[in-house]
Structure formats: C-alpha cells, structure tokens
C-alpha positions, 0 to 999 in steps of 0.5 A: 500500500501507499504511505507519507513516510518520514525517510530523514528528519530534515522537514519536508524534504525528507517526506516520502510517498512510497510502498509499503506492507499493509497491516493485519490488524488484530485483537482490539483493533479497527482496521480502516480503508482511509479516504482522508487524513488532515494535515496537523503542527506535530506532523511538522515537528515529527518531520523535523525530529522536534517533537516528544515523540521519536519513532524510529525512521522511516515512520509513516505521519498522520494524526488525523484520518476519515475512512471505511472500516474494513472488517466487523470489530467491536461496535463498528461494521465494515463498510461504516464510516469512521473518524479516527486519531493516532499518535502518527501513522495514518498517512496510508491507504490503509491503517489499523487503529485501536478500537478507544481512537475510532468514531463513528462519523455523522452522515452530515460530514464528508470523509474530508471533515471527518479528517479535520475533526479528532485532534483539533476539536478534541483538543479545543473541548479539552482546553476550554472545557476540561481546563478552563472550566469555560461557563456560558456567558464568558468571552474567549481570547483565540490566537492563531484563530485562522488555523485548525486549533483556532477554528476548532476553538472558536466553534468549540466556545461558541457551542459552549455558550461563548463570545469569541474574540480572534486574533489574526495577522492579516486581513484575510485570516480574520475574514477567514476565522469571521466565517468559522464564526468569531464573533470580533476580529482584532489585528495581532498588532496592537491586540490587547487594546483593541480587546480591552475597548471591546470588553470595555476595559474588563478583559476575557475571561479565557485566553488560548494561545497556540502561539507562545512568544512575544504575545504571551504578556500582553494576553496576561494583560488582556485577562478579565479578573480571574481570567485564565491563560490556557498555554496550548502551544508555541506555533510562533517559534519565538521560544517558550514565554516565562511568567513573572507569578507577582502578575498572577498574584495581583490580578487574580488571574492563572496560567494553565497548561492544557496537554490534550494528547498527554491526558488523552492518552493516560486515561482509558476511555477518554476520547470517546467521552470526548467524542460524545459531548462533541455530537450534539455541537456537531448536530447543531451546526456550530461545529464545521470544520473549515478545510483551508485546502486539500492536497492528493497523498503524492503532495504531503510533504507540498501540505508540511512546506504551507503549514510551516510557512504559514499559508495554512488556513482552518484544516489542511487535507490530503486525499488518499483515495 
C-alpha cells in the first residue's frame, strides 16, 4: 500500500510517498480503508525530529484520518464510516487503529471533515472545557484563530455558550476565522487594546494561545479578573514565554497548561467521552470544520512546506483515495 513516510528528519524534504506492507490488524483493533487524513503542527515537528515523540525512521505521519472500516470489530461494521486519531501513522491507504481512537462519523460530514475533526476539536473541548472550566456567558481570547486549533476553538466556545474574540495577522485570516464564526476580529498588532475597548476595559475571561512568544504578556494583560491563560502551544517559534507569578498574584488571574494528547492518552476511555459531548455541537451546526485546502497523498510533504510557512488556513487535507 501507499504511505507519507518520514525517510530523514530534515522537514519536508525528507517526506516520502512510497510502498509499503499493509497491516493485519488484530485483537482490539479497527482496521480502516482511509479516504482522508488532515494535515496537523506535530506532523511538522515529527518531520523535523522536534517533537516528544521519536519513532524510529522511516515512520509513516498522520494524526488525523476519515475512512471505511474494513472488517466487523467491536461496535463498528465494515463498510461504516469512521473518524479516527493516532499518535502518527495514518498517512496510508490503509491503517489499523485501536478500537478507544475510532468514531463513528455523522452522515452530515464528508470523509474530508471527518479528517479535520479528532485532534483539533478534541483538543479545543479539552482546553476550554476540561481546563478552563469555560461557563456560558464568558468571552474567549483565540490566537492563531485562522488555523485548525483556532477554528476548532472558536466553534468549540461558541457551542459552549461563548463570545469569541480572534486574533489574526492579516486581513484575510480574520475574514477567514469571521466565517468559522468569531464573533470580533482584532489585528495581532496592537491586540490587547483593541480587546480591552471591546470588553470595555474588563478583559476575557479565557485566553488560548497556540502561539507562545512575544504575545504571551500582553494576553496576561488582556485577562478579565480571574481570567485564565490556557498555554496550548508555541506555533510562533519565538521560544517558550516565562511568567513573572507577582502578575498572577495581583490580578487574580492563572496560567494553565492544557496537554490534550498527554491526558488523552493516560486515561482509558477518554476520547470517546470526548467524542460524545462533541455530537450534539456537531448536530447543531456550530461545529464545521473549515478545510483551508486539500492536497492528493503524492503532495504531503507540498501540505508540511504551507503549514510551516504559514499559508495554512482552518484544516489542511490530503486525499488518499
């Protein structure tokens, strides 16, 4: 079969499509026929060697994947469709995944959604629900706000009951994260005031940060009293931010680290409880992913070199069959 494996930890560059043996499968898991795998920030890291995890090369990539089940195995049938997460591997015609990874997809969603939907929904409700204890009513800073996490997160807070603020660099990735639903947009360059006069001074009450580096201090700045800056990721390459904790202290305000993959991953069950209290946002239409382009699995490592040089908008999708 066909897969975008990893040859040398050198980037995009090192990015192969090429054959390899199918799996078998076995007790406990799901064999898929995949149709669509989504393009996500580890992907990147895992091709440059940065990230915490270290397969040994060559390793297929592909956190991400929509397809058909190939056999009955546990509750799932063959020929249902399916959406699913790994840790890597699913950039393949075929992948075997563990029955606790797989989800049953809504008809209303395409293979391509379906491959936009696991790791970064799953992570906003993570973030927003799990540790920001968001309540209905409050207002939520998004940085990166055009990007898959971004996008999720909006949509995400805006099931939850939400105001959303994005944060965008550019003209057309605010337009972009308006249409994914942000109810305000604010330019990157001078965020924090442009929040504090649509809060009228007050401040949000939540904060998600993708970014990390220079915008950290000024979404402290932006906090509401007992707002709470959800640490998610550090996309800007500007280096991890430090916190002077008088900060907190004065303003009643925390910083919270929000690792969705390492929680997930420790606690049995977890991604299909997660799962679940997604369905009823994705029935209600709040929740749809947006895909900022689509790329045939010859081109993965094309979809890893826009990622990194930020062209990416909402989910990037390779089409597999």
């Amino acid at each position: 079969m066909l897969a975008a494996q990893v040859m040398r930890t050198t980037g995009p560059d090192g990015v192969e499509t090429r054959e390899i043996d199918g799996p078998v499968g076995g007790p406990g898991q799901v064999l898929i026929d995949v149709h669509s795998v989504g393009v996500a920030f580890p992907d990147l890291l895992l091709s440059k060697g940065l990230y915490q995890l270290k397969p040994e090369l060559p390793f297929t990539l592909g956190a991400d994947l929509a397809g058909v089940v190939v056999a009955d195995a546990g509750e799932f049938r063959a020929g249902q469709r399916v959406a699913a997460v790994m840790p890597y591997g699913g950039a393949a015609t075929r992948v075997a995944v563990p029955l606790g990874s797989v989800f049953a997809l809504p008809d209303s969603m395409s293979f391509d959604e379906g491959a936009a939907l696991p790791m970064n929904y799953l992570t906003a409700e993570f973030v927003l629900q799990e540790r920001a204890g968001l309540r209905p009513g409050e207002t939520v800073l998004v940085h990166g706000a055009a990007g898959g996490v971004g996008t999720a997160t909006i949509q995400v807070a805006k099931a939850l009951g939400a105001r959303t603020i994005a944060v965008t660099s550019t003209e057309g990735k605010g337009l972009f994260a308006k249409a994914a639903g942000a109810d305000d947009v604010v330019s990157l360059d001078g965020f924090k005031d442009a929040v504090l006069d649509l809060t009228g001074g007050r401040g949000v009450d939540v904060v998600v940060d993708v970014v990390g580096g220079d915008v950290f201090t000024d979404s402290l700045r932006a906090l509401a009293s007992q707002g709470r800056l959800m640490v998610v990721g550090f996309a800007s390459g500007q280096g991890i931010p430090e916190v002077r904790v008088n900060r907190l202290l004065l303003n009643n305000v925390d910083v919270r680290g929000a690792g969705w993959g390492a929680h997930a991953m420790t606690h049995p069950g977890y991604f299909a409880e997660q799962w679940a209290r997604l369905l009823p946002m994705i029935e209600s239409g709040v929740v749809r992913p947006p895909i900022g382009a689509t790329y045939d699995l010859a081109d993965y490592a094309r979809a890893l070199i826009d990622l990194d040089e930020r062209r990416a908008l909402g989910k990037l999708v390779v089409h597999v069959r």
